[in-house]
N, C-alpha and C positions, 0 to 999 in steps of 0.2 A: 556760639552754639548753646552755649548754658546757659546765656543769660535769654533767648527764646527760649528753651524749657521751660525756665522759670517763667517768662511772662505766659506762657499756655498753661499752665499747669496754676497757676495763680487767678488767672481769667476764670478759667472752668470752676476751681474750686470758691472763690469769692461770691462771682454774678450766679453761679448756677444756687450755688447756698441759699444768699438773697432770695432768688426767681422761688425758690424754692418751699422758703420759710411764708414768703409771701401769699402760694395758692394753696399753702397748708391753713394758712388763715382763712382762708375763703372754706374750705373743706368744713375746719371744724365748725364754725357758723351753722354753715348749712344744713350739717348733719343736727346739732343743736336745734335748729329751728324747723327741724322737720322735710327740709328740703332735699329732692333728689340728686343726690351726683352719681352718675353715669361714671367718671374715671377721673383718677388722679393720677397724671401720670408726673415722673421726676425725671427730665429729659425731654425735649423734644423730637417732633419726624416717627418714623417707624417703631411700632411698639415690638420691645424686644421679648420680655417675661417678665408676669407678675401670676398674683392669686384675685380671686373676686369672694368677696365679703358682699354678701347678699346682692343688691344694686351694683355697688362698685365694684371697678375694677383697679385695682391697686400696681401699678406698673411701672416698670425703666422702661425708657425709649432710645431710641439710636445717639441721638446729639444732645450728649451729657450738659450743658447749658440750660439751667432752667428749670419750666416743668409749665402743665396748666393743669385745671380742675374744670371737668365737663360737666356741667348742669343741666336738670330735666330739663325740656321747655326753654330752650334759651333764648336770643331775640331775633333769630330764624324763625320760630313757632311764631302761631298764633298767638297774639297777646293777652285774646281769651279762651282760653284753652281752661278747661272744665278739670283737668287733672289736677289733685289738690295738694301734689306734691313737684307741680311744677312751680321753677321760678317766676312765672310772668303770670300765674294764677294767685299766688302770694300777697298778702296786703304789703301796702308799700314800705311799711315802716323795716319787716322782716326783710325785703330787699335791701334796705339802704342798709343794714346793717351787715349782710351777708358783702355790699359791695365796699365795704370800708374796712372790714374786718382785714384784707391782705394787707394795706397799708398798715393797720395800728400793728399787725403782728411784724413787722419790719422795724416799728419801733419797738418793739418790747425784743426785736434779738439786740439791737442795737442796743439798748437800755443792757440786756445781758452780758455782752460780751464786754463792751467798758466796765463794768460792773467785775465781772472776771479778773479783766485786767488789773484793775484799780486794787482788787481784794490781796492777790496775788502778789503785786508789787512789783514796780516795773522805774528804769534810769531814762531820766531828763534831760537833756541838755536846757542850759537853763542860760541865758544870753542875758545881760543886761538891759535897761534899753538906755543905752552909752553912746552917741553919736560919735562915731569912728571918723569921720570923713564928711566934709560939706560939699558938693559938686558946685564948682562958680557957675557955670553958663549949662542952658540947656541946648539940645541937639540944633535949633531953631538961633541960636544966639544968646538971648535973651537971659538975664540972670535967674537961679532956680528958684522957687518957694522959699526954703530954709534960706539961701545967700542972703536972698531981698528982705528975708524977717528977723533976718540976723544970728541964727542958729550959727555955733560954732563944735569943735571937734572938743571933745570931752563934756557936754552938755549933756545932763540925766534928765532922759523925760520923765514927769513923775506922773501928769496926767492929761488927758487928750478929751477938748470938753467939759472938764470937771468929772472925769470917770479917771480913777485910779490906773494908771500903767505899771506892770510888773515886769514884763519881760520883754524882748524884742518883737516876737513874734506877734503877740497883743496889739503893739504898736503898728507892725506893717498892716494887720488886721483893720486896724482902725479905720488908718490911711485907705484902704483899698474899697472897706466898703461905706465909706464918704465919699467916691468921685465926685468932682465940681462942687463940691461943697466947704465954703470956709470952714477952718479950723482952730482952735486956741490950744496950744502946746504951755503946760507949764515945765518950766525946764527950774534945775539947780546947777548951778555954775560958781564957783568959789564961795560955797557957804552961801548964795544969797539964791532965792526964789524969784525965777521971772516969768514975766504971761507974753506969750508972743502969737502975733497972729500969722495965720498964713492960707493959701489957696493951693492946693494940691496941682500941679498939672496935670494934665489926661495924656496920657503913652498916647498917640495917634496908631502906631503899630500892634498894642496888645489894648487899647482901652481903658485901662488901669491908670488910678492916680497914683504920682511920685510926688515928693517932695525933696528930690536933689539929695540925701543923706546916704549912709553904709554904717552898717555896724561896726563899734569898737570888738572884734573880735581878738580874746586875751590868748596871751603863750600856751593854754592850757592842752595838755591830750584829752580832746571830746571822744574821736574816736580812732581804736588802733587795730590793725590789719597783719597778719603774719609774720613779713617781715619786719615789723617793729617792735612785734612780741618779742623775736628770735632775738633782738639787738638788746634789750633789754628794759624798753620801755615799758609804762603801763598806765593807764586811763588815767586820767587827774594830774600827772607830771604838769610841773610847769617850768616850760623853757626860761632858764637866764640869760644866757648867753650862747653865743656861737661861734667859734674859733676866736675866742674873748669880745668878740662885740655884745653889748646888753641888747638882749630882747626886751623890749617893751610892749609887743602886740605880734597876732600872727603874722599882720601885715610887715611888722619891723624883720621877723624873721624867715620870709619868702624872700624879702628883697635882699639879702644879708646872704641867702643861701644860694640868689642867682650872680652877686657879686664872687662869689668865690670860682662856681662851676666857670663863670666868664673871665677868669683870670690865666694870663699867657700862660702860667704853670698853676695852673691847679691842685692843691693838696689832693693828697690820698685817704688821708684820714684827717678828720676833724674834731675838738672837743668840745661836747656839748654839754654844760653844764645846765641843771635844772634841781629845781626841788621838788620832794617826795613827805610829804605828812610830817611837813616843820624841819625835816633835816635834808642837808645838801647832798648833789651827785654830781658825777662827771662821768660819764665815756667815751673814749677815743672810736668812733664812729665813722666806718669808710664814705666818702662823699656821696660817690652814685645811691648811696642804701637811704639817703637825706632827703625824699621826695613824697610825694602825694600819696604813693601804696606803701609808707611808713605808717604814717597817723595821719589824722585831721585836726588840727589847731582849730578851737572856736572859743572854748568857756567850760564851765565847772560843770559835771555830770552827776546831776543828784539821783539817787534812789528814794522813789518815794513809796512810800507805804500807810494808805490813809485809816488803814482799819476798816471793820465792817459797816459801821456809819458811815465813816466818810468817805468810804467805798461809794455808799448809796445815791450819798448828795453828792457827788463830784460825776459819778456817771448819769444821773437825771439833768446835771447842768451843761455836761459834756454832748449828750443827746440832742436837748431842747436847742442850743445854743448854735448846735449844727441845722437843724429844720430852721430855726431862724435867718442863718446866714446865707440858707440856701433861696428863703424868700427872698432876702435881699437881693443876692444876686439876680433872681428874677425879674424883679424890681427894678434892676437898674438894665438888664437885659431890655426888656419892655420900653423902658425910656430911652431906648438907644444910646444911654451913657459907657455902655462895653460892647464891642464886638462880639456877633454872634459866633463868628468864626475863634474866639478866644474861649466864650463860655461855655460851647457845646461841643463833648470828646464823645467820640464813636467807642465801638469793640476793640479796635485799635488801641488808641486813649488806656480805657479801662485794664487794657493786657498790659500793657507797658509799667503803668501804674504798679498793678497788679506783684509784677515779678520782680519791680524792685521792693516793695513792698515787704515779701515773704523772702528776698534775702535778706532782709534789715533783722529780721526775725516777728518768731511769734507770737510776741505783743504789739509790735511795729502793724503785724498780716492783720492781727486781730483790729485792730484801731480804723485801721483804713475797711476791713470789711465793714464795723460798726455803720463808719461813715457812709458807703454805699448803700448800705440799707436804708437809710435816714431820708439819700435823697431820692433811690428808687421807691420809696412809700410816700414821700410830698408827692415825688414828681405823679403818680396816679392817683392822689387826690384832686388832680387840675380838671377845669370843665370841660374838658376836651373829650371827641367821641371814642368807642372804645376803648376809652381807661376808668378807672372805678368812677374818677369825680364825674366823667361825661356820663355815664348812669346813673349817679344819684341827682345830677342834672336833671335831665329827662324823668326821672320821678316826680323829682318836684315841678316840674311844668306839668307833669299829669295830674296830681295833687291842685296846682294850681286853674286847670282848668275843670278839672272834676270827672274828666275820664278820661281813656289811656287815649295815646298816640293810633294813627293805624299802622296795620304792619307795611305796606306801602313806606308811611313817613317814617319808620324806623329804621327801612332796608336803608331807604335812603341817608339816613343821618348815620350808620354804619360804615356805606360805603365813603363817602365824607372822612370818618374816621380813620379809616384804613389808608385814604391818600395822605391824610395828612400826616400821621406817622409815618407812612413811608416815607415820606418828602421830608420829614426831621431822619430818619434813619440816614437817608442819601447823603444828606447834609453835612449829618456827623459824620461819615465815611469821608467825604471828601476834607473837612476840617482834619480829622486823623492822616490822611494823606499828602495834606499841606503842611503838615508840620515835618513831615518824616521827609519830603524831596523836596521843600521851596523854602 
């Protein structure tokens, strides 16, 4: 039950923020440029109370999601309509900006709130990129990528293409958004540097390329929960041993831990030996309290703190890098190299997201809003009808022909608009419903 709270209560505060910040950009444009807004409301459906500032009216609406910003003259009117404060009487240049304005203000929250983050200072998990594991054969038979290229378990990627690899995550990034495409892995393996090629498979199931591997994930406490506070753990411990066997890996001490639980007489208490900031420990630790809602084993948990510069340049790379990745996956959407059913999450999607998100905490909630913003600002830059880019579309084809559309062909390329969103809305709903019952 808590953990839907939190996904509603994370949905509404994230996307409505977003929707929000975004027809706030539109607002101030318009007002800036002389243009009529009729209402800005924050929420959509029935308007609940607000005040009116000259023209506007300033309001919350019933279904706290969102918001819109009502323009004179909109592309219901006449397109030549004599009023010099409507939008479709406006030269084109003062539209195209009024229609891009929501988007750029979606990045500059997003520029914001990483920016926050970053200034602030905020803990990492920071994963090697360590090949923990080689998978021999793929689901189909056949040997994996890595096997056939020769990758092996304790191999350091150092660079992928000739672009420097830092950490694991970097790594899967790579991978994923290269589908079918060759790749050159430089790896370090006993002091010597080697170049290995390899071909990613495509998941048939989710679309995404693998290449057969798993992280070397270390003994380390990434993250700890309650009951492992209460036992006496704490973040950064790293596991030695476990009823004296040496841990070597988290992997070494799950299978260590399910060997004990599966023995005819299982202990009661166990000693778990680990290190704390260069000096040794031990606690006599009850067995049951030894599982998953103790800690998380992955790797070493930095705190980083870049200062106000690097505050500036880590959140404008953290930003750009996101609208980048988001093209990509576009990119490879469009080429049919990933399922749509994989690339496209509903309300659904976004809630679920959403509420693990702002349990993880409020620089985790903030990070992930950043993100959302990034893609809800591309994503209405695209030429599609009724989103910002499908209107500055249609500018430029009016520009290009040298006078407007009629209102006839606009009703019509509207309604166009409205099916096809709707028909991605539907989409997404159903992808969010396939994931949750099939």
């Amino acid at each position: 039950m808590q953990g839907i709270f939190f996904d509603i209560l994370g949905f509404v505060i994230s996307f409505g923020l977003v929707v929000a910040v975004h027809e706030f950009g539109h607002l101030v444009a318009a007002k800036i440029l002389g243009i009529g807004v009729q209402r800005f409301s924050i929420g959509i459906g029935k308007r609940l109370f607000g005040i009116r500032r000259g023209e506007t009216d300033y309001c919350l609406s019933l279904v706290p999601i969102g918001g819109y910003v009502r323009l004179a003259g909109d592309a219901a009117e006449n397109p030549l309509s004599a009023e010099p404060t409507h939008i479709n009487s406006t030269p084109a240049w003062k539209r195209i900006i009024v229609y891009l304005s929501g988007p750029l203000a979606n990045v500059v929250l997003a520029l914001l709130l990483n920016f926050a983050v970053n200034l602030g200072g905020y803990d990492e998990l920071h994963l090697e990129p360590v090949i923990g594991e080689v998978i021999g054969e793929l689901p189909e038979g056949k040997p994996s990528p890595a096997s056939r290229a020769g990758l092996l378990p304790g191999d350091l990627v150092v660079a992928v293409d000739g672009e420097p690899i830092t950490d694991w995550s970097e790594l899967s990034r790579r991978i994923t958004l290269h589908t079918g495409e060759e790749l050159t892995f430089d790896v370090e393996r006993d002091g010597a540097r080697r170049e290995l090629t390899l071909t990613p498979w495509v998941n048939p199931e989710t679309g995404f390329a693998q290449v057969g591997v798993r992280v070397h994930l270390e003994p380390v406490v990434s993250a700890l929960y309650p009951p492992g506070e209460d036992l006496g753990f704490r973040v950064g411990d790293r596991i030695q041993s476990l009823a004296g066997t040496p841990v070597a890996s988290a992997d070494d001490y799950t299978a260590r831990l399910d060997e004990l639980k599966k023995m005819e007489n299982p202990p009661v208490e166990v000693t778990v030996a680990f290190q704390r900031g260069g000096k040794s420990f031990a606690l006599d630790v009850p067995l049951d309290h030894l599982d998953e809602r103790a800690f998380t084993l992955g790797g070493e948990v930095r705190h980083m703190a870049p200062g106000l510069f690097g505050a500036l340049g880590q959140s404008a790379d953290e930003t750009f890098s996101a609208a980048l990745e988001f093209y990509t996956v576009l990119y490879l959407l469009l080429a049919q190299r990933i399922p749509a059913s994989e690339a496209i999450g509903g309300p659904i999607a976004i809630a679920s997201v959403s509420g693990k998100m702002a349990e993880a905490g409020l620089s985790v909630f903030l990070r992930f809003v950043a993100l959302l913003s990034v893609m809800l600002g591309i994503m209405n830059t695209l030429p599609i009808p009724m989103l910002d880019g499908g209107m500055v579309t249609l500018l430029v084809v009016e520009a290009v022909r040298g006078r407007p559309l009629s209102l006839k062909v606009r009703q019509r390329i509207q309604y166009i608009g409205i099916v096809l969103l709707g028909f991605l809305l539907l989409y997404a709903l159903y992808s969010d419903l396939k994931r949750v019952f099939f």
